[in-house]
Residue, then its C-alpha position, 0 to 999 in steps of 0.5 A: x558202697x561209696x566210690x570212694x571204697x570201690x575205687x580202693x578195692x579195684x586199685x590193687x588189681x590194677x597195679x598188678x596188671x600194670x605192674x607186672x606183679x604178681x598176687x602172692x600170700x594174703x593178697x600181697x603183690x610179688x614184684x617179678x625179677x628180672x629174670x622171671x621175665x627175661x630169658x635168653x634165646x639159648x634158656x628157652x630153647x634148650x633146658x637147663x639140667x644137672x649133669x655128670x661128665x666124664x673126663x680123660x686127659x694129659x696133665x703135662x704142660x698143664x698146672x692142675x685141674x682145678x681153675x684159679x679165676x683170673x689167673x691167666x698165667x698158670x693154664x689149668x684143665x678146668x680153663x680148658x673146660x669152662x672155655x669149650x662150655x661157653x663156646x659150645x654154647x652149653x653155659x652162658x659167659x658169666x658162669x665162667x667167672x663164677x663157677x658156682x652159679x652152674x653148681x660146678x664141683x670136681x670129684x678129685x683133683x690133680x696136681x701139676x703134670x698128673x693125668x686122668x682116666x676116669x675124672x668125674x664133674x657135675x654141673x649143670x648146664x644147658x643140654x644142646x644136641x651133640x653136647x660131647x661132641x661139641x666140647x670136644x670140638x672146642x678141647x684140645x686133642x690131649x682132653x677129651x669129655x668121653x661121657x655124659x649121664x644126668x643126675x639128681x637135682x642135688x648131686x655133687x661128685x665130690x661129696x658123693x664119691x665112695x672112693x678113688x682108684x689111682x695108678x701110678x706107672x714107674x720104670x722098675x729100675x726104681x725098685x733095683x738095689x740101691x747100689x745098682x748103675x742107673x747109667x743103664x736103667x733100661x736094661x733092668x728087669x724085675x725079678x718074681x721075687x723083688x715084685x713079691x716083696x713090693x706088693x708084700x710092702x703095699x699090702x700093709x698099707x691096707x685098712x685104717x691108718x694115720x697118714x700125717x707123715x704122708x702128707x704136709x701141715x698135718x699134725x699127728x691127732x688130727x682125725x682127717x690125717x686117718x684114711x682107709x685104704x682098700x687096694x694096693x698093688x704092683x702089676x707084672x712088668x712091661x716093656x715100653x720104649x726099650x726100658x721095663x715099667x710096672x704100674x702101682x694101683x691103689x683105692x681108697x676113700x680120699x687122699x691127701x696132698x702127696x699121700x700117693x707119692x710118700x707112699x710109694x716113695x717110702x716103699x722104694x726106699x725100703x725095697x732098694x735097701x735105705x731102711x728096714x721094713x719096720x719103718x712102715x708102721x713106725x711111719x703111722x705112729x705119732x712121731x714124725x718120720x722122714x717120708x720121701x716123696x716119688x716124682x709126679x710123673x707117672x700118677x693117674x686119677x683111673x677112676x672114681x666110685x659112687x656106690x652109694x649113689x649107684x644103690x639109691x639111685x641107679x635103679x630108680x627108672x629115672x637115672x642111671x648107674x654112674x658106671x661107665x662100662x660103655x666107655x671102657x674102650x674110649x678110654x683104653x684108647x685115650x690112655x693109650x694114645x695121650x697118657x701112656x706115651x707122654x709118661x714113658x717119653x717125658x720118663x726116658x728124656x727127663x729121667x726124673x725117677x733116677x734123679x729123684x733116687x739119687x736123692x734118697x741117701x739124703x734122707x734120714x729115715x731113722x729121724x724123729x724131729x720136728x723138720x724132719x719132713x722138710x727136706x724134700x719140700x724143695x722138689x715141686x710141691x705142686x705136683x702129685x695127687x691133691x687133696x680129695x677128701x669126701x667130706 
């Protein structure tokens, strides 16, 4: 064998060596990344896992959950987060500009001044020691991380979602006649009968119905305006700074904008008396129907399900159930001290449901025309329950 030949057999391994390279398929050289051979101290001491979190917090004063980047002037839920993961040392400064880059998904969100139990985020994220209590550190008082579970590699709360349970706590004098003096609200008390025609009401909302009068831009045969709903019930009343409350619970698979508030808008309006309760069913016909729309206020995200995820995963000895029994009082505890009062004081300053009642007489719930939707569009539509389908 020449030199000549032996020196063109040994060159490769030598630009592999000084090269930082590495020998790939079929004896070519992969050159190495940048970030093959440069970690920060944070990447090597601590791994990177895909993680649920458990969120509870107040809306008021905030303009939603999800995060408009480089958009300082409407604060968000998700600014709050993104803030105390990079201060807790939990992701690095760039992933807060770009929320994909930590696989970050929500599993609903929230409109303007609406609040959450039981909201639910993955991501993945750096698992330092004392990860909740660090968040919670850098969070104000009225959001709170309640709990943490790994998860599976590819998991997405949205996606992976089963349904939503939403509550929605009203004073009652909502559903008195429509006649009745709201100069004195707080002196109005539920009667057995009234509360059995409300629930009579909510029951037919269950199972599978068109809900484009419920929403906005939705046109009548559009597939996704169909959503399925499981549960919808009024509680019995209580008392909560001197005036009498109920709350309205309701599950389903996925909601669209506004879907909650015209439901329990149109409701109110046939218990007080404007329209009959056929209007309900005329409601999910093609025709348009002139829903209102009840005050954001008062809507809480309680709780999301992952029962399909709970059945494949849940007992695999890896993973755990995304149930969060042990964290029942923590927040029963939060609803108690930041949800509850925000939403009975704002309710009895403000007065925003007798003000949003004195505009029912406006609507024509008779009315078929195309605008006929319209006439609430006016009453801030960046409040209430976001779209949240689970595609």
């Amino acid at each position: 064998m020449s030199e000549e030949s032996g020196n063109a057999q040994t060159k490769p391994l030598k630009r592999v060596e000084e090269g930082n390279g590495e020998s790939g398929e079929n004896g070519h050289i992969r050159k190495k990344l940048k970030s093959d051979v440069e970690q920060t101290g944070d990447e090597r001491k601590h791994p990177k896992r895909k993680v649920v979190l458990l969120l509870a917090y107040s809306g008021k004063g905030y303009y939603g959950m999800q995060r408009n980047a480089g958009s300082s002037q409407f604060k968000t839920i998700e600014d709050e987060l993104v803030t105390a993961l990079i201060k807790s040392g939990c992701i690095p400064d760039n992933h807060g500009d770009d929320m994909k880059k930590m696989s970050f998904q929500r599993c609903a969100r929230t409109d303007k001044g609406v609040s959450a139990a039981g909201q639910v985020v993955s991501l993945k994220l750096w698992m330092i020691e004392d990860v909740k209590e660090k968040l919670n550190s850098n969070l104000p008082p009225q959001i709170r991380v309640l709990g943490l579970k790994r998860v599976t590699g590819g998991f997405n709360s949205k996606n992976s979602c089963d349904a939503r349970t939403y509550s929605y706590m009203l004073p009652t004098v909502a559903f008195a006649p429509k006649d009745y003096s709201t100069e004195n609200s707080a002196a109005f008390r539920l009667e057995p009968e009234t509360l059995q025609r409300v629930n009579r009401l909510f029951g037919s909302y269950k199972g599978t119905h068109n809900f484009h009068n419920f929403t906005s831009q939705k046109a009548a045969r559009d597939p996704s305006a169909r959503r399925y709903i499981t549960e919808m019930t009024c509680g019995e009343p209580f008392v909560r700074g001197g005036a009498e409350f109920a709350e309205i619970t309701v599950r389903g698979q996925s909601f669209m904008m506004h879907q909650i508030r015209k439901m329990i808008g149109l409701v109110i309006a046939v218990v007080k008396g404007y329209s009959g309760d056929e209007v309900l069913k005329r409601s999910w016909g093609e025709e348009k129907v002139d829903v209102p729309k009840a005050p954001g206020l008062g809507l809480v995200l309680e709780k999301v399900h992952f029962d399909r995820y709970n059945k494949r995963f849940g007992g695999d000895g890896l993973h755990e159930c995304l149930e969060w029994t042990e964290e029942e009082q923590a927040i029963l505890a939060f609803k108690e001290e930041h949800i509850y009062p925000s939403i009975v004081e704002t309710e009895c300053q403000e007065g925003s449901m007798a003000s949003w009642m004195a505009t029912l007489p406006i609507h024509d719930f008779e009315a078929t025309a195309k605008g006929a939707q319209d006439k609430d569009r006016g009453q801030d539509d960046d409040e209430g329950n976001g779209s949240d389908s689970a595609l």
